[in-house]
Backbone as XML, in Angstrom:
<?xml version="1.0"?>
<chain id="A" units="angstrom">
  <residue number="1" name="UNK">
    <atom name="N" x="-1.722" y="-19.175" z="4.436"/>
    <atom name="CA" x="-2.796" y="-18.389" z="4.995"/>
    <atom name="C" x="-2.261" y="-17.047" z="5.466"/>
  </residue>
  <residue number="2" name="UNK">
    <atom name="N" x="-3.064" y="-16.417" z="5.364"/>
    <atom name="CA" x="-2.469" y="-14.577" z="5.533"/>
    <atom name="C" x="-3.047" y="-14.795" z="7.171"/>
  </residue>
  <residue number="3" name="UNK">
    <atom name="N" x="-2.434" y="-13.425" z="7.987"/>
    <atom name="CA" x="-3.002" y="-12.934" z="9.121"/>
    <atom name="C" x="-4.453" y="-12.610" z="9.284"/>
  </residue>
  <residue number="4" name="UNK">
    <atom name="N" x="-5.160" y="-12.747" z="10.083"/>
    <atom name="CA" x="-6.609" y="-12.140" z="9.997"/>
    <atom name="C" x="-6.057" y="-11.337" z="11.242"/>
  </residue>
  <residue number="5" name="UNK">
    <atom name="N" x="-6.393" y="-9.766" z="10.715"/>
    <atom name="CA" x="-6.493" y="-8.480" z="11.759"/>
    <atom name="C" x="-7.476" y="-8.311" z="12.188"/>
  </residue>
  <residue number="6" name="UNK">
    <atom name="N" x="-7.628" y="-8.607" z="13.565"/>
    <atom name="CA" x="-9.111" y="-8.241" z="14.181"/>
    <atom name="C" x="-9.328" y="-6.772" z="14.737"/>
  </residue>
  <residue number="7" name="UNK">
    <atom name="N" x="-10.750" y="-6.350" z="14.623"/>
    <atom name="CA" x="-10.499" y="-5.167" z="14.091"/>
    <atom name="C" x="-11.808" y="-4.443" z="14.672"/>
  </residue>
  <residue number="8" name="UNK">
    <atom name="N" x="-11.911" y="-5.405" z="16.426"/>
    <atom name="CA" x="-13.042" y="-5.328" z="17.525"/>
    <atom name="C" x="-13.098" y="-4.273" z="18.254"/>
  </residue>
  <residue number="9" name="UNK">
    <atom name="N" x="-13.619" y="-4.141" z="19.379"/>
    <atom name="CA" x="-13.598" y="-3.016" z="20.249"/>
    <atom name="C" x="-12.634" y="-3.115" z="20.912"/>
  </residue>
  <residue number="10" name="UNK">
    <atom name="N" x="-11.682" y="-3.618" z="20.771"/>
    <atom name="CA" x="-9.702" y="-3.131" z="21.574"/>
    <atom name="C" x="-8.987" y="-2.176" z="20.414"/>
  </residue>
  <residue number="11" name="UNK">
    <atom name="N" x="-9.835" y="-1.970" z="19.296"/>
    <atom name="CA" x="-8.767" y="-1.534" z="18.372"/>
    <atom name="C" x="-8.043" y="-2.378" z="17.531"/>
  </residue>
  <residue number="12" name="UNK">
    <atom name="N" x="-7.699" y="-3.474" z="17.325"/>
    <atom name="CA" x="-7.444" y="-4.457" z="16.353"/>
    <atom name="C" x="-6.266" y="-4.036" z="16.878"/>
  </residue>
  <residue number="13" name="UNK">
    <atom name="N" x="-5.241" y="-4.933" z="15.949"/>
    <atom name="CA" x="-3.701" y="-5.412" z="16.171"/>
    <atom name="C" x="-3.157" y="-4.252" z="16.677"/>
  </residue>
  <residue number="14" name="UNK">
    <atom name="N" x="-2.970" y="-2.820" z="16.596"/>
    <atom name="CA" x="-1.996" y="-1.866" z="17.068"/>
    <atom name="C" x="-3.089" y="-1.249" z="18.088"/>
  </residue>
  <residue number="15" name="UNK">
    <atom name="N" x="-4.222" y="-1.536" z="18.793"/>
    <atom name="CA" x="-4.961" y="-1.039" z="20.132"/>
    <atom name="C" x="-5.473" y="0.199" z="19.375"/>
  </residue>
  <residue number="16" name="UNK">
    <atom name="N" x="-5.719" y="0.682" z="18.393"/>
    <atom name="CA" x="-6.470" y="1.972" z="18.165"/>
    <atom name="C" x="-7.771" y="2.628" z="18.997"/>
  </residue>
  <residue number="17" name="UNK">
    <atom name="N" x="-7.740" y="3.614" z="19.211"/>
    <atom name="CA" x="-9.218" y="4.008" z="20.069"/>
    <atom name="C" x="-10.103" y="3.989" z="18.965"/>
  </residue>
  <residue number="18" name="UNK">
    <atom name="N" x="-11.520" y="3.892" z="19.096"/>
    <atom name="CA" x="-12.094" y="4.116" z="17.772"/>
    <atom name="C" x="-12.003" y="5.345" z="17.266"/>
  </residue>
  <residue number="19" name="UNK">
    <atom name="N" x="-11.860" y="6.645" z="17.293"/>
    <atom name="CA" x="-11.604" y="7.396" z="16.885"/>
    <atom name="C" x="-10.501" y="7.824" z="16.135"/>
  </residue>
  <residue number="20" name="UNK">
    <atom name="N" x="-9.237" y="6.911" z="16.920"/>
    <atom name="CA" x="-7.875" y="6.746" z="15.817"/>
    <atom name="C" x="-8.063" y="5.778" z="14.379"/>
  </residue>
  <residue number="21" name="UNK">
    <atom name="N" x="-8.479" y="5.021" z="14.723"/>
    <atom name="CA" x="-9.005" y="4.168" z="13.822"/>
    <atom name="C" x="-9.945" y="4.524" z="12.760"/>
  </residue>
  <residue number="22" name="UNK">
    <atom name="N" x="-10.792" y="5.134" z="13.417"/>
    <atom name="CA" x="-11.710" y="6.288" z="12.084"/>
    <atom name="C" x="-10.919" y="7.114" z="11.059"/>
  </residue>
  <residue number="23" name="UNK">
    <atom name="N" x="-10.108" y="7.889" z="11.867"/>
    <atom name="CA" x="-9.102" y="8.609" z="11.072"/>
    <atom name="C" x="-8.211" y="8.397" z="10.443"/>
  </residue>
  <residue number="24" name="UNK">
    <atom name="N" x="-7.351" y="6.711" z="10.854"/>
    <atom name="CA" x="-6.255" y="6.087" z="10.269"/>
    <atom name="C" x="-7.305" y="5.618" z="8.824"/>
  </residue>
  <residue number="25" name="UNK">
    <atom name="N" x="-8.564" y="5.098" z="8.912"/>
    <atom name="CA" x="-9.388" y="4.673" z="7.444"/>
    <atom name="C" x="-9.536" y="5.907" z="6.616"/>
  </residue>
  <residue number="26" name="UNK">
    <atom name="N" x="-9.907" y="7.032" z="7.373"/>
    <atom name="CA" x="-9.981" y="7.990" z="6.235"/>
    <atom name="C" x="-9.010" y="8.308" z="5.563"/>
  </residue>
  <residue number="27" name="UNK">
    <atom name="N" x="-7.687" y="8.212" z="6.319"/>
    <atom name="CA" x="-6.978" y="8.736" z="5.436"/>
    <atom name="C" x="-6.175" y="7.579" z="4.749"/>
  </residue>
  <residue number="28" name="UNK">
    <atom name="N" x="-6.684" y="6.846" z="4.740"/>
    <atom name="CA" x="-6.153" y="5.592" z="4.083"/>
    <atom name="C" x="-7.304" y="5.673" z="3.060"/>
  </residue>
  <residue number="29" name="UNK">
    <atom name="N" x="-8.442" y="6.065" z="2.767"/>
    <atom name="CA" x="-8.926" y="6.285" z="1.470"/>
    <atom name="C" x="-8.974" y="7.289" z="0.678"/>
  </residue>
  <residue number="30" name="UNK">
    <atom name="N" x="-8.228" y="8.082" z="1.812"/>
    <atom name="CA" x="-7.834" y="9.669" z="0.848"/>
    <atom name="C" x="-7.122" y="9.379" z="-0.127"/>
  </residue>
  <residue number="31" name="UNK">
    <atom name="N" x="-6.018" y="8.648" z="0.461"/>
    <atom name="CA" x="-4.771" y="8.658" z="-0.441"/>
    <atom name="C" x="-5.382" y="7.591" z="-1.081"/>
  </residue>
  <residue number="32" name="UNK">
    <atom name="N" x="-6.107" y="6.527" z="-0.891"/>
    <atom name="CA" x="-5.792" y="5.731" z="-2.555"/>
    <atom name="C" x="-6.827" y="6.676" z="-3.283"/>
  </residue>
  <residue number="33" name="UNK">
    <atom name="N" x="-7.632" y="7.766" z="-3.116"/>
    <atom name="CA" x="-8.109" y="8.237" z="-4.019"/>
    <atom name="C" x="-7.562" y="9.440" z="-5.055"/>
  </residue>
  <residue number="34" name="UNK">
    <atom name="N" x="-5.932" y="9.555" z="-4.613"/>
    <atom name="CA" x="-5.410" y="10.797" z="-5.238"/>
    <atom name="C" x="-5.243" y="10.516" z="-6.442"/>
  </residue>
  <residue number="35" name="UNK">
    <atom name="N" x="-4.990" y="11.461" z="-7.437"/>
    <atom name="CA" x="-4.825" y="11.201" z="-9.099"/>
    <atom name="C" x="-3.766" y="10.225" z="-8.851"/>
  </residue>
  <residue number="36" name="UNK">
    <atom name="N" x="-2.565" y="10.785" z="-8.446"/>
    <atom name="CA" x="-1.365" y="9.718" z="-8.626"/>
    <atom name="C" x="-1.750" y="7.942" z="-8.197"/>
  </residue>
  <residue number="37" name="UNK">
    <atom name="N" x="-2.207" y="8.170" z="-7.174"/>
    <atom name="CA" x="-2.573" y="6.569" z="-6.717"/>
    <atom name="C" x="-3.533" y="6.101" z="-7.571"/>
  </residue>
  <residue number="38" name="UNK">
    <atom name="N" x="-4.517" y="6.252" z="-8.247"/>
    <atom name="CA" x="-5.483" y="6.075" z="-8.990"/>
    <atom name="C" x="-4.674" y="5.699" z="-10.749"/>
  </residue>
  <residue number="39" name="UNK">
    <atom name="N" x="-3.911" y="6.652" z="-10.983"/>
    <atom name="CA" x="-2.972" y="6.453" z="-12.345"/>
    <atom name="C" x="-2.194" y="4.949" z="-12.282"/>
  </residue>
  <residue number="40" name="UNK">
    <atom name="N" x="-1.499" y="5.204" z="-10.849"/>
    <atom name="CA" x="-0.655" y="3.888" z="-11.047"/>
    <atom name="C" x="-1.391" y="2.402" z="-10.824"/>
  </residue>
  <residue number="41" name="UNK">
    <atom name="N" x="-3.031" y="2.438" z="-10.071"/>
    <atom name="CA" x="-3.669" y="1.449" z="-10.097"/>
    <atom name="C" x="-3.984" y="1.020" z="-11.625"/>
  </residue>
  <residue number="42" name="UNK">
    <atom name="N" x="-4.617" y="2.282" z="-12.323"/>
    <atom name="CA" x="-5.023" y="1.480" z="-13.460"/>
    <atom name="C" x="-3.985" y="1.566" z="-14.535"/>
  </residue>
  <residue number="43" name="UNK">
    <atom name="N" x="-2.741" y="2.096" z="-13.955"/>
    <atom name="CA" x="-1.462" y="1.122" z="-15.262"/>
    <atom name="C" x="-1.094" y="0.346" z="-14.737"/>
  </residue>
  <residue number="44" name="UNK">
    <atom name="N" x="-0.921" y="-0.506" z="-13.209"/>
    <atom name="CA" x="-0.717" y="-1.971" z="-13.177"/>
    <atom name="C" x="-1.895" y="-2.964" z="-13.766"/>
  </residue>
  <residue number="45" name="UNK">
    <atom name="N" x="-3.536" y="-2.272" z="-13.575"/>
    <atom name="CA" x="-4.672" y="-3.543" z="-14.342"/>
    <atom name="C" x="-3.586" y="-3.618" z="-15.334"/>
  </residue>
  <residue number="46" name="UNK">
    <atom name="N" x="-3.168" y="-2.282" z="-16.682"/>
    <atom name="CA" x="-3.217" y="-2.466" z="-18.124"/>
    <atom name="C" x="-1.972" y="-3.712" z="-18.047"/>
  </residue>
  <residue number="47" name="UNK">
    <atom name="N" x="-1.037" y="-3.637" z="-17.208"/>
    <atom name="CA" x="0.319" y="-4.539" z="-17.025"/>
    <atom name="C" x="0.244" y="-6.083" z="-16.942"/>
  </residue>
  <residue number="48" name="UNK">
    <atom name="N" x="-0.732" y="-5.979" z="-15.880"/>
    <atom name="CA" x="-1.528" y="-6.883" z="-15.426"/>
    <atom name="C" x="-0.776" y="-7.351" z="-14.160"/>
  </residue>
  <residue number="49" name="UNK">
    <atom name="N" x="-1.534" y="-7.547" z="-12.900"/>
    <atom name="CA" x="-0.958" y="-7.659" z="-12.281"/>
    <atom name="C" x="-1.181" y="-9.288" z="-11.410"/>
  </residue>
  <residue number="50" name="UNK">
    <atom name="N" x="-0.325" y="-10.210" z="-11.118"/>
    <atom name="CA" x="0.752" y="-11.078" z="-10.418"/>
    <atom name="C" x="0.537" y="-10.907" z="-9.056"/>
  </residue>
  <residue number="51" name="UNK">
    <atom name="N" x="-0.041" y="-12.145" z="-8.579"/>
    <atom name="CA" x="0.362" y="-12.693" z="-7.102"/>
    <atom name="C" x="1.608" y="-12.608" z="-6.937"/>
  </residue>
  <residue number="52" name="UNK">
    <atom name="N" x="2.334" y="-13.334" z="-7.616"/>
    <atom name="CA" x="4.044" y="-13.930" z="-7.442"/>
    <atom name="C" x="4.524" y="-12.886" z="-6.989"/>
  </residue>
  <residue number="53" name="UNK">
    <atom name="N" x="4.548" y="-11.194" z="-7.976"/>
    <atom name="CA" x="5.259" y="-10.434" z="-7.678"/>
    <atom name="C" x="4.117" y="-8.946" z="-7.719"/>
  </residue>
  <residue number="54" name="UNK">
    <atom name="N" x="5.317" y="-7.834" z="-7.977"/>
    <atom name="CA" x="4.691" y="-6.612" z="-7.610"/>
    <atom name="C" x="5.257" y="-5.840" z="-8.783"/>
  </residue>
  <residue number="55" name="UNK">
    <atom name="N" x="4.487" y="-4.857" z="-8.977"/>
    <atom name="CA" x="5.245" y="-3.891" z="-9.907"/>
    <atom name="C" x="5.311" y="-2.568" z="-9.049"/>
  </residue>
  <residue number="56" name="UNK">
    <atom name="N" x="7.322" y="-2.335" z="-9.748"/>
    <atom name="CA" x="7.743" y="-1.517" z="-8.830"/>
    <atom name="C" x="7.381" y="0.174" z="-9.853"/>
  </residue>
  <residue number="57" name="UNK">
    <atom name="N" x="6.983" y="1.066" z="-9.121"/>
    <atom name="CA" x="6.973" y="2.590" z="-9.670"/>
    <atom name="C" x="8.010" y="3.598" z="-9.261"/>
  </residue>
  <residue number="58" name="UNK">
    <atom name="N" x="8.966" y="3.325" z="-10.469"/>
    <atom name="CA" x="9.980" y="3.909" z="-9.858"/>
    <atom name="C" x="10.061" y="5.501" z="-10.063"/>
  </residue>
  <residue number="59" name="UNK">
    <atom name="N" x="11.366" y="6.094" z="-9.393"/>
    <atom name="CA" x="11.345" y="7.918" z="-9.363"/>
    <atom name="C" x="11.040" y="8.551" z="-10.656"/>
  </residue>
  <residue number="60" name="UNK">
    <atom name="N" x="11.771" y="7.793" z="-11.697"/>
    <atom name="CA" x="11.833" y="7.620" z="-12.642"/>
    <atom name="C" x="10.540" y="8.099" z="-13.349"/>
  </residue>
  <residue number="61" name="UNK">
    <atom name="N" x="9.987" y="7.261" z="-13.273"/>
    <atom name="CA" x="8.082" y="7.133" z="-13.576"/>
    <atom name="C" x="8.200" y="5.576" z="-14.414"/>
  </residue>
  <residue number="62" name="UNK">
    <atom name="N" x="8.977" y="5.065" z="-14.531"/>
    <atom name="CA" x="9.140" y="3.754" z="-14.991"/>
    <atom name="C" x="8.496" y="2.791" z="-14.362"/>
  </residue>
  <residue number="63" name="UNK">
    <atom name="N" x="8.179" y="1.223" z="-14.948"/>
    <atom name="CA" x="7.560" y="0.775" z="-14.072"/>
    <atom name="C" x="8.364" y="-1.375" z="-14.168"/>
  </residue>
  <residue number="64" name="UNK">
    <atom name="N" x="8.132" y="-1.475" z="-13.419"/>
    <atom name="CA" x="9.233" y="-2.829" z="-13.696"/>
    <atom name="C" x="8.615" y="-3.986" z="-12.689"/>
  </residue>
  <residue number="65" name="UNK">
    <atom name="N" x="8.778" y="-4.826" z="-13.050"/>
    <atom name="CA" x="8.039" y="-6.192" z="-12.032"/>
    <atom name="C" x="9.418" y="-6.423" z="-10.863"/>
  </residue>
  <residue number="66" name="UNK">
    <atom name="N" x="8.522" y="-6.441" z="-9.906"/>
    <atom name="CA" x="10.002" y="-7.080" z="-8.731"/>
    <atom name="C" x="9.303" y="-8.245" z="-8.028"/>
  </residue>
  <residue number="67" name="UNK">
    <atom name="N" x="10.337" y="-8.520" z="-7.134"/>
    <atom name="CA" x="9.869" y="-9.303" z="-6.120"/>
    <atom name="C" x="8.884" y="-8.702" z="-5.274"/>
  </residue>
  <residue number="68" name="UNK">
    <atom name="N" x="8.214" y="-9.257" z="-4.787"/>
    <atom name="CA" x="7.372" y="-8.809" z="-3.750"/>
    <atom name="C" x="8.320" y="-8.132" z="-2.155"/>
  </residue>
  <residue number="69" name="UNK">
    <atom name="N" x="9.334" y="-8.794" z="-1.738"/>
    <atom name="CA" x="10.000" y="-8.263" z="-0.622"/>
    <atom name="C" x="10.587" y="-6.782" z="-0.995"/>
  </residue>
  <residue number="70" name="UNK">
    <atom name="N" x="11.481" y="-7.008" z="-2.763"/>
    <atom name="CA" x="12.060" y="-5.887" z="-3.138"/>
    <atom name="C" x="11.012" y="-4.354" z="-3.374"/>
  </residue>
  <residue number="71" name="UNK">
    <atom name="N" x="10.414" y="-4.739" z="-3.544"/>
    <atom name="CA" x="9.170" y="-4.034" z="-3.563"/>
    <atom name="C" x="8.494" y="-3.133" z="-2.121"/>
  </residue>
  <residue number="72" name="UNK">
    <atom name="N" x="8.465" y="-3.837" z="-1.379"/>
    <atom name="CA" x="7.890" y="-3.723" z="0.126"/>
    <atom name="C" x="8.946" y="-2.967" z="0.753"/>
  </residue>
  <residue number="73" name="UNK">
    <atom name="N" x="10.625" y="-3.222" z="0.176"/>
    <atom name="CA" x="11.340" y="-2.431" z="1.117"/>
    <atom name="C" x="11.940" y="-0.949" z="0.591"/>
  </residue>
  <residue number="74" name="UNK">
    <atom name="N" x="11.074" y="-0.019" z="-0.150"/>
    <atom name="CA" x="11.179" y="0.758" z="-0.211"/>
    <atom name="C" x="12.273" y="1.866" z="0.522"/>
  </residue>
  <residue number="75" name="UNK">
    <atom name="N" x="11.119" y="1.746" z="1.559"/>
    <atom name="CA" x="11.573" y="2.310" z="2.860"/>
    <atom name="C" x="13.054" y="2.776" z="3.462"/>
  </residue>
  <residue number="76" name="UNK">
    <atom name="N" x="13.481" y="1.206" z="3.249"/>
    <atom name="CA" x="14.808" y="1.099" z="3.610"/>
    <atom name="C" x="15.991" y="1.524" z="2.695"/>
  </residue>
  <residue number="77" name="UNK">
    <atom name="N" x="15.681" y="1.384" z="1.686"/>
    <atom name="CA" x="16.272" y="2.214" z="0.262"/>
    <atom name="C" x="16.435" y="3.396" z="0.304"/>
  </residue>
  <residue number="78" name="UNK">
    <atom name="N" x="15.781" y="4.239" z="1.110"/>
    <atom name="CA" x="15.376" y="5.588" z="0.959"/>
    <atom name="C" x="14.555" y="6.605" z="0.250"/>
  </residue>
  <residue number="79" name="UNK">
    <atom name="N" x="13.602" y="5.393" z="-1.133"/>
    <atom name="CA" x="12.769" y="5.886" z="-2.114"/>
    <atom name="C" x="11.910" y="6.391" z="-1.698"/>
  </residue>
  <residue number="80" name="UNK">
    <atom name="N" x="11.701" y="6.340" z="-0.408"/>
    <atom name="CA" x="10.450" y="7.354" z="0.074"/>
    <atom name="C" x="10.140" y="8.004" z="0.538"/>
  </residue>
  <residue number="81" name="UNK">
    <atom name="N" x="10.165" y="9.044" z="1.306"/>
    <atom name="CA" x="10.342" y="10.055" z="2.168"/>
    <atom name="C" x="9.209" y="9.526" z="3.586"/>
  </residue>
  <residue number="82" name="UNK">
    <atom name="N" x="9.615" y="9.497" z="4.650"/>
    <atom name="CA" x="8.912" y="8.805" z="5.641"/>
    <atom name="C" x="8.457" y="10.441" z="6.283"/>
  </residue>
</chain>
């Protein structure tokens, strides 16, 4: 079973005011609406995409199945600019 984020008048899991929270959604649909995010959604459908795992998009522009953790830790790799 996954987490359920509640998402009430405290602000859900990280206390957001509603107004942070307005703004953290918008721009959380900005970006999945950019060309780039939109390209790589519909070349994982064509890939097809896996519970089990994730497909990774690399610097490259390559694209490769990983683990789901290897995947998630980007971050720590340095592939991403924070």
């Amino acid at each position: 079973m996954g987490v359920k984020t509640y998402t009430g008048p405290d602000g859900g899991k990280q206390k957001l005011s509603r107004a942070a929270r307005a703004k953290r959604n918008a721009d959380n649909i900005a970006m999945a609406k950019t060309k780039d995010r939109k390209d790589k959604k519909a070349e994982n459908q064509r890939i097809g995409q896996r519970s089990d795992s994730d497909l990774h998009h690399s610097k490259s522009g390559t694209v490769r199945r990983t683990s789901i953790a290897y995947n998630r830790a980007t971050y720590d790799r340095n592939e991403v600019k924070t």
